[in-house]
RODO-2510 file (C-alpha; in nm, 4 decimals, decimal comma):
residues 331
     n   res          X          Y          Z
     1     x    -2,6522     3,9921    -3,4291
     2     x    -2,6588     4,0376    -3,0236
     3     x    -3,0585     3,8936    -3,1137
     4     x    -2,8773     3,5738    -3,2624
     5     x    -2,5744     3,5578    -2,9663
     6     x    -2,8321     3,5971    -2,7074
     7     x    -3,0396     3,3006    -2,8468
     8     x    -2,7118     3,1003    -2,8972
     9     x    -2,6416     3,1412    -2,5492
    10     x    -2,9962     3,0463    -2,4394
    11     x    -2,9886     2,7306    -2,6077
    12     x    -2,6606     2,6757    -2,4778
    13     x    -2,7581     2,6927    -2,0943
    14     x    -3,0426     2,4701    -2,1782
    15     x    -2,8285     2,1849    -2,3517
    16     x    -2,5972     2,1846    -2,0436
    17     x    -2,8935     2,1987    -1,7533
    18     x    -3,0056     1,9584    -1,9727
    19     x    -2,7109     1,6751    -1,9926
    20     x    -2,6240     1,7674    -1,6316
    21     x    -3,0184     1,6535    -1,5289
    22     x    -2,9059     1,3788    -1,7279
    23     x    -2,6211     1,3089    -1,6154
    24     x    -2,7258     1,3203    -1,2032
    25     x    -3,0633     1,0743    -1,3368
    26     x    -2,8402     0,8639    -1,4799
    27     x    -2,6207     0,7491    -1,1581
    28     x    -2,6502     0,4548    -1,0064
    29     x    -2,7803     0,4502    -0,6040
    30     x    -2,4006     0,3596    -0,5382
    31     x    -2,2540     0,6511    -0,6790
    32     x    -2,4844     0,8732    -0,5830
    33     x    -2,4828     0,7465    -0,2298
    34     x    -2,5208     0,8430    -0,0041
    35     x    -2,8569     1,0621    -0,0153
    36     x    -3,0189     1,0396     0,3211
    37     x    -2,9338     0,9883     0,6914
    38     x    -2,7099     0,6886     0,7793
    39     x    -2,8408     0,4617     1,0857
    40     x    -2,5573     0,3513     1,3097
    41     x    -2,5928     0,0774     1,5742
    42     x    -2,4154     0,0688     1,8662
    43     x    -2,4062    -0,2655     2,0302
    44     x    -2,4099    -0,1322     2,3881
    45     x    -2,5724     0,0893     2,6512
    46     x    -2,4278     0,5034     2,6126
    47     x    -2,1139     0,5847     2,7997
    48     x    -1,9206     0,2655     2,7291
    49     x    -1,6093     0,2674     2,4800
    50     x    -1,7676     0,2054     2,1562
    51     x    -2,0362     0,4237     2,2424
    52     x    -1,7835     0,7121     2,2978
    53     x    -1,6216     0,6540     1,9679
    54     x    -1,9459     0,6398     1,7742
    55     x    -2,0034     0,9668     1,9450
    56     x    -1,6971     1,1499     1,8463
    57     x    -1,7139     0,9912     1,5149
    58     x    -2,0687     1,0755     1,4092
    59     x    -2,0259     1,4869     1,3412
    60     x    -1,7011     1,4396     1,1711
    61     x    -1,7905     1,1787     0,9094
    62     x    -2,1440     1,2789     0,8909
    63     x    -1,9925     1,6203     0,7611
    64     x    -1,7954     1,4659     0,5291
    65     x    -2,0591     1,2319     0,3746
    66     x    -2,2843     1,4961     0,3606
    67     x    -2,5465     1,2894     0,5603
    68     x    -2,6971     1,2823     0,9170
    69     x    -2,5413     0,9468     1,0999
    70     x    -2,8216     0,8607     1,3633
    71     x    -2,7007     0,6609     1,6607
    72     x    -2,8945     0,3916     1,7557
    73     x    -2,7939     0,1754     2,0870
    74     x    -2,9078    -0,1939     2,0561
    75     x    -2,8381    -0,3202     2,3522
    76     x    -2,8974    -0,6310     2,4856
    77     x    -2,7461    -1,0864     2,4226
    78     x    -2,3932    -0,9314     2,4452
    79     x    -2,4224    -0,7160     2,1451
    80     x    -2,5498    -0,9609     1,9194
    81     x    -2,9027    -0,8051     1,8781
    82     x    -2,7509    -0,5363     1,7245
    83     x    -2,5315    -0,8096     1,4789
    84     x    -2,8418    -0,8999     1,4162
    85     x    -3,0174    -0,6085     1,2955
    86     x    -2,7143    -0,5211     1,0863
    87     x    -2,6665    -0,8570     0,9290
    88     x    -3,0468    -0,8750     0,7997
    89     x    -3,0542    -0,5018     0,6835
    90     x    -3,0908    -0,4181     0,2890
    91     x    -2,7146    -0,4026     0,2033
    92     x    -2,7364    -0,0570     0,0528
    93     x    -2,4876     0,1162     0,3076
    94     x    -2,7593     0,2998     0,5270
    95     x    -2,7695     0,0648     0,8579
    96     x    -2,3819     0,0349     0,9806
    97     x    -2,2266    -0,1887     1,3059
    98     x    -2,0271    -0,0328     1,4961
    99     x    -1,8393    -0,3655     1,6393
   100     x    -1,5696    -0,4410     1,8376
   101     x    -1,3678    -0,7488     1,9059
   102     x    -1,6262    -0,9338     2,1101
   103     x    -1,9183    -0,8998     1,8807
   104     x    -1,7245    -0,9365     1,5664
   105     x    -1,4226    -1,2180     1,6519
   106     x    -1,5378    -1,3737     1,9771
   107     x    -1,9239    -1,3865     2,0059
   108     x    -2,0050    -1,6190     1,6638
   109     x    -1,8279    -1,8853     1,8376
   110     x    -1,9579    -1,8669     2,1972
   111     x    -2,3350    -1,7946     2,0835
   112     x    -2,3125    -1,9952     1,7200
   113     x    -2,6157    -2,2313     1,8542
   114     x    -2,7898    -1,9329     1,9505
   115     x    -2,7617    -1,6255     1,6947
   116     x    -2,9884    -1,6486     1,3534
   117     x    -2,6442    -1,4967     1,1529
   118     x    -2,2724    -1,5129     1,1683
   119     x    -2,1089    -1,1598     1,1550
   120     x    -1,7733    -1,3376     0,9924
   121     x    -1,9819    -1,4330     0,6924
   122     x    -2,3003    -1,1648     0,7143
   123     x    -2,1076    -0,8598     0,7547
   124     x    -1,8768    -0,6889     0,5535
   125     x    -1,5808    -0,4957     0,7510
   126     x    -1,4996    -0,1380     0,6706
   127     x    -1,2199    -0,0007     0,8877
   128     x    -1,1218    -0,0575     1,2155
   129     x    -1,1573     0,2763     1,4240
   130     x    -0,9568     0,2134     1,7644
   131     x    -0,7481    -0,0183     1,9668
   132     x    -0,7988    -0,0056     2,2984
   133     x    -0,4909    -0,1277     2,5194
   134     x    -0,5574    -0,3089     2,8973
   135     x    -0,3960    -0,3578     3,1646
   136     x    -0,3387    -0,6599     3,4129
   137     x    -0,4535    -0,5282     3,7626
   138     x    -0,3707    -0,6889     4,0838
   139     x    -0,5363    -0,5939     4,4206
   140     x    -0,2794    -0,3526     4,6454
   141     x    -0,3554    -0,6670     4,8845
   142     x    -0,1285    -0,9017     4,7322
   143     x     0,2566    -0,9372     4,8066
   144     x     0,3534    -0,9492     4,4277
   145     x     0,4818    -0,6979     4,2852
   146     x     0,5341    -0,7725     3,9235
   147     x     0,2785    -1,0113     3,6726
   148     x     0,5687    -1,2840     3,7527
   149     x     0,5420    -1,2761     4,0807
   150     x     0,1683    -1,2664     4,1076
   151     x     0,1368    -1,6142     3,9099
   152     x     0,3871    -1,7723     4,1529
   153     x     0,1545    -1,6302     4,4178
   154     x    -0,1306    -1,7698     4,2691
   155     x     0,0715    -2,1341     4,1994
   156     x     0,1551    -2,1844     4,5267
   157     x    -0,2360    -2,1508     4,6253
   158     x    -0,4215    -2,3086     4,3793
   159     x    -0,7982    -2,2568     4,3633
   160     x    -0,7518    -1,9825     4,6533
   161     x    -0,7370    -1,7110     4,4275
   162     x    -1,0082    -1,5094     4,1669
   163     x    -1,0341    -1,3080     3,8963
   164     x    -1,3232    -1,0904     3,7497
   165     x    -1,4133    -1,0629     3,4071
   166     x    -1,7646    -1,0497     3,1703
   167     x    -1,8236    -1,4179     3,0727
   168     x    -1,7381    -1,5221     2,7482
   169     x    -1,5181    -1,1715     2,6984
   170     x    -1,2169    -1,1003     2,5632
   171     x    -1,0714    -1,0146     2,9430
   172     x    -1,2272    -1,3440     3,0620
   173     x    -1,0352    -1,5911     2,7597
   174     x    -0,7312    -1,3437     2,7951
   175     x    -0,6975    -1,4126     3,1338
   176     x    -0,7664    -1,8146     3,0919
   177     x    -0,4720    -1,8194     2,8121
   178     x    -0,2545    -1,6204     3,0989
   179     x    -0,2783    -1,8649     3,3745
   180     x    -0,2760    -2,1423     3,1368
   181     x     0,0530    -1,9973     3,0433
   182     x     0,1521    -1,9805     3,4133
   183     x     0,0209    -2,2820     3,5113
   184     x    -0,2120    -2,1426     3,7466
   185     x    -0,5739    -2,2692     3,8614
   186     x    -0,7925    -1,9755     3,9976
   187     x    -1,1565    -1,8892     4,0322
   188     x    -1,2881    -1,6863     3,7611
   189     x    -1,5881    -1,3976     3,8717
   190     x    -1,8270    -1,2861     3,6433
   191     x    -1,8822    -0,9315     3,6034
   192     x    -2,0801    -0,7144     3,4039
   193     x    -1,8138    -0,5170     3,2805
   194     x    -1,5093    -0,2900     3,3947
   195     x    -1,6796    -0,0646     3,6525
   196     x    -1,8234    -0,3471     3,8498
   197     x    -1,4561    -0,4647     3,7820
   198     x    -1,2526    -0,1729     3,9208
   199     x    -1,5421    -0,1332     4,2461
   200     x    -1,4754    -0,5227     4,3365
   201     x    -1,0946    -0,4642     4,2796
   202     x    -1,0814    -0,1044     4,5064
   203     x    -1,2761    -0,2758     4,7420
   204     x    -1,0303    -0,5895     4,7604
   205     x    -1,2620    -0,8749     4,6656
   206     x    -1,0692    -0,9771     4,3611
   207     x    -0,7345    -1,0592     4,3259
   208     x    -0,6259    -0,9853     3,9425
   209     x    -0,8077    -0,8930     3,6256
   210     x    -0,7504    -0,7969     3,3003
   211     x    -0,9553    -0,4202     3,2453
   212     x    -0,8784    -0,1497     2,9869
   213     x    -0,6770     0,1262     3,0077
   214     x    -0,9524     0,4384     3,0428
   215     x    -1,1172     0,2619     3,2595
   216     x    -0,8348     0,2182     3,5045
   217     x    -0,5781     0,4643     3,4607
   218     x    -0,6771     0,7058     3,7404
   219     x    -0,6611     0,4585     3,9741
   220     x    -0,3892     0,3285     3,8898
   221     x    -0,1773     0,6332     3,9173
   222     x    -0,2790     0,7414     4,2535
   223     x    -0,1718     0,4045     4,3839
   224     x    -0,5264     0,2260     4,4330
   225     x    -0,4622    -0,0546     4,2394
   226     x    -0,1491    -0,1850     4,0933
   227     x    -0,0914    -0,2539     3,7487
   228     x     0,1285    -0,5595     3,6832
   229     x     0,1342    -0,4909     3,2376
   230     x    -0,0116    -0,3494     2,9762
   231     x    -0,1521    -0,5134     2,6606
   232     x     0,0230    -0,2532     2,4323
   233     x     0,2787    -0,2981     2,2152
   234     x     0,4914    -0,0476     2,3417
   235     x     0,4858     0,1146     2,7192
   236     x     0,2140     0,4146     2,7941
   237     x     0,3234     0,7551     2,7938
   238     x     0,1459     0,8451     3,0786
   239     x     0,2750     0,4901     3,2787
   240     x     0,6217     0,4587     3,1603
   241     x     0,7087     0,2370     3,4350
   242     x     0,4095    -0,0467     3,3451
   243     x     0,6010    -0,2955     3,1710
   244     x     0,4300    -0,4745     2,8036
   245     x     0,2789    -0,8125     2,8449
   246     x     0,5903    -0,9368     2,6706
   247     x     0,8287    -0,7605     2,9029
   248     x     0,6104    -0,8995     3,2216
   249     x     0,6812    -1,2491     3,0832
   250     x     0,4158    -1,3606     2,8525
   251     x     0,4650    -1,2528     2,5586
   252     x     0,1768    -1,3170     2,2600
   253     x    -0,0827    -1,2991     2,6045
   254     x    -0,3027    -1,0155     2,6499
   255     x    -0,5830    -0,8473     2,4253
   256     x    -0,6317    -0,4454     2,2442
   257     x    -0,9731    -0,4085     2,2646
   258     x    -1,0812    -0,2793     1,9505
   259     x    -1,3855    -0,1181     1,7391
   260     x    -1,4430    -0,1292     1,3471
   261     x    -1,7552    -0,0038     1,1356
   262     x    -1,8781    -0,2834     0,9451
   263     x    -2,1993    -0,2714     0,7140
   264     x    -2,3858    -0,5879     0,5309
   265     x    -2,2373    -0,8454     0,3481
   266     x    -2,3275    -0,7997    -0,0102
   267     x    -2,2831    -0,4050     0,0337
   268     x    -2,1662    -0,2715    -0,2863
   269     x    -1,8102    -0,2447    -0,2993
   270     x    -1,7915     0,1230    -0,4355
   271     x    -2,0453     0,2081    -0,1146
   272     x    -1,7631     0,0053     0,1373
   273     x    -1,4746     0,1781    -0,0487
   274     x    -1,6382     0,4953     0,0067
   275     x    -1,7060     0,4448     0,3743
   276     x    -1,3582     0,3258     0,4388
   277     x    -1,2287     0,6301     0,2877
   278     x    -1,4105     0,9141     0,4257
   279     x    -1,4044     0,7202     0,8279
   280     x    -1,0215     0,6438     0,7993
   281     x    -0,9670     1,0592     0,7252
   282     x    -1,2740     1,1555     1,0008
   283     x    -1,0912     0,9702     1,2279
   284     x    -0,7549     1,1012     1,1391
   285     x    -0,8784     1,4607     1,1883
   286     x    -0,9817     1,2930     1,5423
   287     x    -0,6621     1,1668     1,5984
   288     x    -0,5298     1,4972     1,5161
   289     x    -0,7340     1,7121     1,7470
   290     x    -0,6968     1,4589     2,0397
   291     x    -0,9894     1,3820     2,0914
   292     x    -0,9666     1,0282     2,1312
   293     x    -0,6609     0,9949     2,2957
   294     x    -0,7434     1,2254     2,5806
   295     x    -0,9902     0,9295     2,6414
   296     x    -0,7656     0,6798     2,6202
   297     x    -0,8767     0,5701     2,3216
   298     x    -0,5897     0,5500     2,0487
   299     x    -0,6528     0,5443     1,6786
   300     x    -0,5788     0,2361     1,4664
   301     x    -0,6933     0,2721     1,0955
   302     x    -0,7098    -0,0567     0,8479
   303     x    -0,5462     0,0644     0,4909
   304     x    -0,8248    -0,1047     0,3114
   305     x    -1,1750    -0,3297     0,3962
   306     x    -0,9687    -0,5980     0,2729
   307     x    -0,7232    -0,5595     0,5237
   308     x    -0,9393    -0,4837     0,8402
   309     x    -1,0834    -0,8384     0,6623
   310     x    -0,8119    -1,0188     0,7415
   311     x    -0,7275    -0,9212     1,0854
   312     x    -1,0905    -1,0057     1,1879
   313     x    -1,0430    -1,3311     1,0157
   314     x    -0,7151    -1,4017     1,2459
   315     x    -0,8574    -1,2532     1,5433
   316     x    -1,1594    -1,4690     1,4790
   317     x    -0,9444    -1,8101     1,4618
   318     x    -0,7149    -1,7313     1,7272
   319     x    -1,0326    -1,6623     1,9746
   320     x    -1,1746    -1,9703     1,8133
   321     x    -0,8927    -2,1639     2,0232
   322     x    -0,8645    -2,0372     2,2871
   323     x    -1,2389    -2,0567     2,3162
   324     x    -1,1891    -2,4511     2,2035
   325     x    -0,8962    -2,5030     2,4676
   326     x    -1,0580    -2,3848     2,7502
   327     x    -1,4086    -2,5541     2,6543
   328     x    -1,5656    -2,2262     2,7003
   329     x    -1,9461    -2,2365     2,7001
   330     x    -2,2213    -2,0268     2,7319
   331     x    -2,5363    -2,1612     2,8595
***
């Protein structure tokens, strides 16, 4: 009898080894992805904003996918090498974008006769990570005190002021739709970004700019530079006395800069659903353990890829105007 049981129970293990070899053959790459390391392109040089978040992010949801995320900075044609490389890779959910709202909403208009793809129709969004508020900055050299008072400054000497921003950015059309607003005419800078920014604005050759919130923070509460308003919805913490855009006067004016993962168009969309799942709660157990907002850096998670879809779609047509308005080129 225990002869019988014994060979019972072999055969037993075998059929469920067996169907459970089966079983893992059987899946498709989608649900078993993801099964090796996960490249993830960063669209700018290390140390900048999206960089940072890529950074924080990579541990957390590599841990939960069970993969290695490799960070890979593709610098270089104002992120859109790295669109590039994204866009053309085999939509299989192994070669991710981290974008922001320049490559993603601003950048296929400005460089449309120039890039070979068009991240609103090659890319498929996943999630958007952050949104990073900014503030409007005025040199500790001008009489103004509040954003109001700066544009009547500025009106009453047309052409005599500046401001400083990367060409083509979201800073540079944000401030364009501001002293449209304001009926202003100044001289716009270009910079390469927000630490050649805050150097020309410490040292007083710029008048007002629009630069984020991490960038700027320190100097602004010691007294270096002033900030006129913040981009946020709702005051800072940390500045309770920096009024909102919409409090300064202008409401609907002023950009968050923000970051999303987005992979290739024609991903699967049980791979997308997947990624969108297991970022939104890595980035919630960042949220949780502060790591993010100690940078300045504030969480904002899409509920679904169709809704982070949308509010690139919007973001993309409202940039497309202002872009139109202001005949915007890039040469």
């Amino acid at each position: 009898m225990k002869s019988y049981e014994l060979a019972v129970g072999r055969a037993a293990t075998c059929a469920a080894l067996t169907l459970a070899i089966g079983t893992h053959a059987a899946q498709s790459p989608e649900q078993a992805y993801p099964t090796k390391p996960i490249r993830l392109l960063v669209p700018f040089a290390p140390g900048g904003a999206t960089d940072i978040i890529a950074r924080v992010l990579e541990p957390n949801l590599g841990k939960r996918l069970g993969q290695q995320l490799v960070i890979d900075n593709r610098t270089g044609a104002a992120g859109n090498i790295a669109v590039e490389l994204v866009a053309q890779a085999q939509p299989d959910g192994y070669t991710l974008l981290v974008g922001n709202i320049s490559t993603n909403s601003i950048n296929p208009f400005l460089f449309s006769n120039r890039i070979k793809v068009d991240a609103l129709r090659d890319l498929a969004p996943v999630t958007k990570l952050v949104a990073i508020p900014n503030f409007i900055l005025g040199s500790p050299k001008l009489p103004a005190k509040t954003l109001k008072e700066a544009m009547a400054y500025a009106k009453e000497r047309p052409g005599q002021l500046n401001f400083q921003a990367p060409l083509g950015s979201y800073s540079h059309l944000d401030m364009l739709a501001l002293t449209s607003a304001a009926g202003v005419k100044m001289v716009h800078l270009p910079s390469k970004g927000a630490g050649e920014t805050l150097s020309a604005m410490l040292r007083g050759d710029i008048h007002i700019t629009e630069s984020n919130v991490a960038s700027n923070i320190g100097a602004v509460k010691d007294g270096r530079i002033r900030a006129y308003a913040v981009t946020a919805e709702q005051r800072l913490s940390d500045l309770s006395d920096v009024p909102t855009m919409a409090e300064a006067g202008f409401p609907g004016i002023g950009s968050l800069n923000w970051n999303g993962i987005f992979a290739p168009a024609r991903t699967p969309r049980s791979i997308v659903a997947k990624l969108h799942a297991q970022t939104v709660a890595a980035m919630k157990d960042l949220d949780a353990d502060g790591s993010l907002a100690k940078r300045q850096l504030p969480v904002s998670l899409s509920a679904s890829p169709e809704e982070f879809t949308a509010f690139v779609q919007s973001e993309a047509k409202r940039w497309r105007k202002i872009i139109k308005d202001n005949n915007v080129k890039i040469d």
